[in-house]
C-alpha positions in Angstrom: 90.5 81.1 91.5 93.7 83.0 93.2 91.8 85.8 93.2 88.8 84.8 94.9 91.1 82.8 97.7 93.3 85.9 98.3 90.3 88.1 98.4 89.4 85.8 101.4 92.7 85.8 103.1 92.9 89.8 103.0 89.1 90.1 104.4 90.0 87.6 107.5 92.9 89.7 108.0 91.2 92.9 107.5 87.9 91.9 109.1 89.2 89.9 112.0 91.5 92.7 114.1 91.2 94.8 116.9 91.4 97.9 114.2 88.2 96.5 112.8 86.3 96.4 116.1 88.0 99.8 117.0 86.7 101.5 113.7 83.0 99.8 114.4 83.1 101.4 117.8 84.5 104.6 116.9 81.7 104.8 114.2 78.9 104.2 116.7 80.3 107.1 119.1 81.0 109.3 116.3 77.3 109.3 115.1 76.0 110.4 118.7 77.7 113.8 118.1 75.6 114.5 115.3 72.9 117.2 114.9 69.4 115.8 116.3 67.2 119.0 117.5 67.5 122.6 116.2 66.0 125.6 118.4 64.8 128.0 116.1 64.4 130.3 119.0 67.8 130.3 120.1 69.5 129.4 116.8 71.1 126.3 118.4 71.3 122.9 117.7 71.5 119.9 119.9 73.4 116.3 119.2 72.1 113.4 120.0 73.8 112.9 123.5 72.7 116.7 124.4 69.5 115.3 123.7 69.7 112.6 126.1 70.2 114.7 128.7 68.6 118.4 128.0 65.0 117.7 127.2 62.4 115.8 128.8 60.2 112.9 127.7 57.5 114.7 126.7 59.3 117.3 124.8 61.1 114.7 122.7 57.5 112.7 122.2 55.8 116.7 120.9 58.5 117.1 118.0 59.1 115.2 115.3 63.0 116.3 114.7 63.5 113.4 117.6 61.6 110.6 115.7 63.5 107.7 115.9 63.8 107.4 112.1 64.9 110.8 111.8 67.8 110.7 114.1 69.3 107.9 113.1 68.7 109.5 109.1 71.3 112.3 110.8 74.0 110.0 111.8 76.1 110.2 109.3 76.1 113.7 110.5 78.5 116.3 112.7 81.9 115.0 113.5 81.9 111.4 111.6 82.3 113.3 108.3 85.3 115.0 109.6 86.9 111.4 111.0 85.8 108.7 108.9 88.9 109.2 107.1 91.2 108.2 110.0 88.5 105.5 111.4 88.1 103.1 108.1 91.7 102.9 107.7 92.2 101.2 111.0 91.2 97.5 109.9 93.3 97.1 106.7 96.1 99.5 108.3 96.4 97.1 111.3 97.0 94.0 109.1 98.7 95.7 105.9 101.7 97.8 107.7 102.3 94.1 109.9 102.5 92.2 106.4 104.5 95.1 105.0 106.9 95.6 107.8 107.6 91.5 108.4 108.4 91.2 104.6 105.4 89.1 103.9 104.4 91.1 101.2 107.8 89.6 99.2 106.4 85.9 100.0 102.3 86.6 99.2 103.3 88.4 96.1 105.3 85.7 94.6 102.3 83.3 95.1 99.3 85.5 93.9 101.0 87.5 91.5 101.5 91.9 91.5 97.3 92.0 89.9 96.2 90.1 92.3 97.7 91.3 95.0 96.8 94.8 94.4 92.9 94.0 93.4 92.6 92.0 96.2 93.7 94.6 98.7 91.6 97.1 97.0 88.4 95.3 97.2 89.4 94.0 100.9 90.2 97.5 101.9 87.0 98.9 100.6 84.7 95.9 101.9 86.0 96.3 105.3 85.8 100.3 105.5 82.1 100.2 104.7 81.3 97.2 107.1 83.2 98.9 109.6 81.0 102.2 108.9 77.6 100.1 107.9 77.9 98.0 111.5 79.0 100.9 113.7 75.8 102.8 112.2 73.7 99.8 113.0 74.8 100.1 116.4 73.7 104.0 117.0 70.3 103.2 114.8 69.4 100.2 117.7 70.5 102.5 120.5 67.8 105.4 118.6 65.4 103.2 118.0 65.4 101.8 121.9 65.4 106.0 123.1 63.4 108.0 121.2 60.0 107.4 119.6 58.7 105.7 116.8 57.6 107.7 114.4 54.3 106.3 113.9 53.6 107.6 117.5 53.3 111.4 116.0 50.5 113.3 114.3 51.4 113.1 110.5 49.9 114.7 108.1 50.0 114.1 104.0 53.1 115.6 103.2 55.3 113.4 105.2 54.1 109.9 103.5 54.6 112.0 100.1 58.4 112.7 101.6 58.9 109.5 103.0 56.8 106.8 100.3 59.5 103.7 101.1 58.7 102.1 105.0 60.6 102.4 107.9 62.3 98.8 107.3 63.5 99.8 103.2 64.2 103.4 104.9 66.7 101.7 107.0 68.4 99.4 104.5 68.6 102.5 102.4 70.5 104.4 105.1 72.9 101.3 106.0 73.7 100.7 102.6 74.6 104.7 102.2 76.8 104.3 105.3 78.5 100.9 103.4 79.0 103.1 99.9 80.3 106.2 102.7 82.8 104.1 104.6 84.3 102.1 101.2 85.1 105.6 99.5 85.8 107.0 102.2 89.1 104.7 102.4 90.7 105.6 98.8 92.9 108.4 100.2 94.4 106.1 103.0 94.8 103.4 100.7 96.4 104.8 97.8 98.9 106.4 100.4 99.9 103.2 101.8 101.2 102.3 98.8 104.4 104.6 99.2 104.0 104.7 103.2 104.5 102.3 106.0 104.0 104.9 108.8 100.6 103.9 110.5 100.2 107.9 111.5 100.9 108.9 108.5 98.2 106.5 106.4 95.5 107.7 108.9 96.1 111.2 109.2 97.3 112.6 105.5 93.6 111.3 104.2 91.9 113.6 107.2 94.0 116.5 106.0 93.0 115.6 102.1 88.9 115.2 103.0 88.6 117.8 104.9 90.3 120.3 102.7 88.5 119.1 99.8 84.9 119.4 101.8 86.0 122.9 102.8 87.2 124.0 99.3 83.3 122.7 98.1 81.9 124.4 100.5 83.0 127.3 99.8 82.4 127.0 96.1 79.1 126.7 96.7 78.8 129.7 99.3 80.6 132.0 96.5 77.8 130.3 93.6 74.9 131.1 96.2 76.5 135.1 96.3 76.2 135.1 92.8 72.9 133.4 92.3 74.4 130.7 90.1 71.9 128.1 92.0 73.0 125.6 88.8 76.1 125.8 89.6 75.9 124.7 93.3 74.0 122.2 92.5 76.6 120.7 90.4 79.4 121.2 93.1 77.4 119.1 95.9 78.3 116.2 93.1 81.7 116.5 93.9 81.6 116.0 97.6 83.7 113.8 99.3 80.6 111.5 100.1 78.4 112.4 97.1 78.5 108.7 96.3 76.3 107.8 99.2 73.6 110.1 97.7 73.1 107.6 94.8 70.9 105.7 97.4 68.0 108.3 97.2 68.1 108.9 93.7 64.9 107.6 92.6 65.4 108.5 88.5 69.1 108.6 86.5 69.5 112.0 85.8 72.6 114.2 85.4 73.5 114.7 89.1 73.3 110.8 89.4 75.4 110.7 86.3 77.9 112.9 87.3 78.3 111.3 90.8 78.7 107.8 89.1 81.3 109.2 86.8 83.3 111.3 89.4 83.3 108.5 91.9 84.3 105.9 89.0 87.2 108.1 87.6 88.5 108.2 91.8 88.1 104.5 92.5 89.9 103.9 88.8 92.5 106.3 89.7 93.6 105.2 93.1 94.1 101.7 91.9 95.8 103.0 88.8 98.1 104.9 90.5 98.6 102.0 93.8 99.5 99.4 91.1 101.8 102.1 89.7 103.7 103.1 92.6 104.0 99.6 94.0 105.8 98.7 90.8 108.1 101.0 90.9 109.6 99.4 94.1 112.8 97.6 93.3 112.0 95.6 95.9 107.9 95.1 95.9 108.2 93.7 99.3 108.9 96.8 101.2 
């Protein structure tokens, strides 16, 4: 099928870049900065790389907040949620804005046809902003799991096996299959502006402006629904986060916050290739 053989042409070119291996890396760095240790006698909280260097072996074996399975749980954590937006667009960006820019586009398009051509970007853009995001993950969970302390090495009592039933290993799959679902709708915004942009800045740094306004104006829905007691409410609002769709992982029973995540995130992903199919026909010339 055309479809399957473009899909395949678009990965290699998305996969197989130095944006790709950039975005892995930046990922891994990213999730160091997140929040590991918090001092309830200060009120402070340390990331992973303060950790390295503040606290001593035998604090970090006393507590476990520095289990290895609980810091690389926080990962996804601290800055990445602020960047990931800029970070996943790198390995279609790369590719994409060389084939747009060198007039390729006019030639691909008249072989594959506009359908095509649109779904198989999609599902290559998507594929290759969660690997990025699931791979550089992988790399902070082997770097945590080689520091800090299994956490079969603690005292545990009955309440942690009730919170944590799964093992370690289907915990871990669970976690780097949230980071895949995080990364792949994490690149909508940078793809659907692509589709009226060229400008590499401009792809990458419009969807960091659109993410992070849309976490803050959440968050602060959800502060004003707390003042007012409306606990139902905030509930509903944490739905509508910009990575709520990693949260379907956990959900043990369908129920209405897995419902309304699935048909939030659905109506998005519809959307943005709704409106990139759209836009791209409108072109007069669909090669530029």
């Amino acid at each position: 099928m055309k479809i399957i053989y473009s899909l395949k042409q678009d990965l290699n070119k998305t996969l197989l870049n130095i944006g790709f291996l950039g975005a892995v890396l930046l990922t891994a760095v990213l999730c160091f900065t997140a929040p590991t240790y918090h001092d309830l006698t200060t009120d402070r909280s340390y990331s992973v790389f303060e950790s390295f260097f503040s606290f001593k072996r035998e604090f970090i074996e006393s507590d476990t907040q520095f289990a290895s399975i609980s810091v690389f749980q926080n990962g996804l954590g601290g800055y990445i949620s602020m960047f990931l937006p800029i970070i996943v667009a790198f390995p279609f960006m790369v590719s994409f804005c060389a084939e747009r820019n060198s007039g390729l586009m006019r030639f691909t398009i008249s072989r594959t046809g506009c359908l095509r051509y649109y779904l198989s970007k999609f599902f290559a853009v998507m594929i290759g902003g969660g690997l990025a995001a699931m791979l550089g993950y992988a790399i902070y969970g082997l770097v945590v799991y080689g520091f800090f302390p299994n956490i079969n090495s603690y005292e545990l009592d009955e309440f942690y096996y009730e919170m944590h039933p799964d093992s370690q290993t289907v915990e871990v799959l669970k976690m780097l299959l949230s980071a895949f679902i995080y990364g792949a709708v994490t690149t909508l915004p940078a793809f659907l502006i692509s589709s009226f942009s060229r400008n590499p800045y401009l792809i990458t740094c419009v969807p960091f402006l659109m993410v992070y306004i849309w976490n803050t104006a959440i968050n602060k829905l959800v502060l004003k629904a707390w003042e007012t007691e409306d606990n139902e409410l905030s509930e509903k609002l944490f739905d509508f986060q910009p990575d709520s769709a990693r949260r379907l992982v956990y959900i043990t029973e369908w129920n209405e916050s897995a419902q309304r995540i699935v048909i939030f995130n659905g109506v998005l992903v519809v959307g943005v290739i709704v409106l990139f199919s759209v836009i791209m026909n409108l072109r007069k010339d669909r090669g530029v």
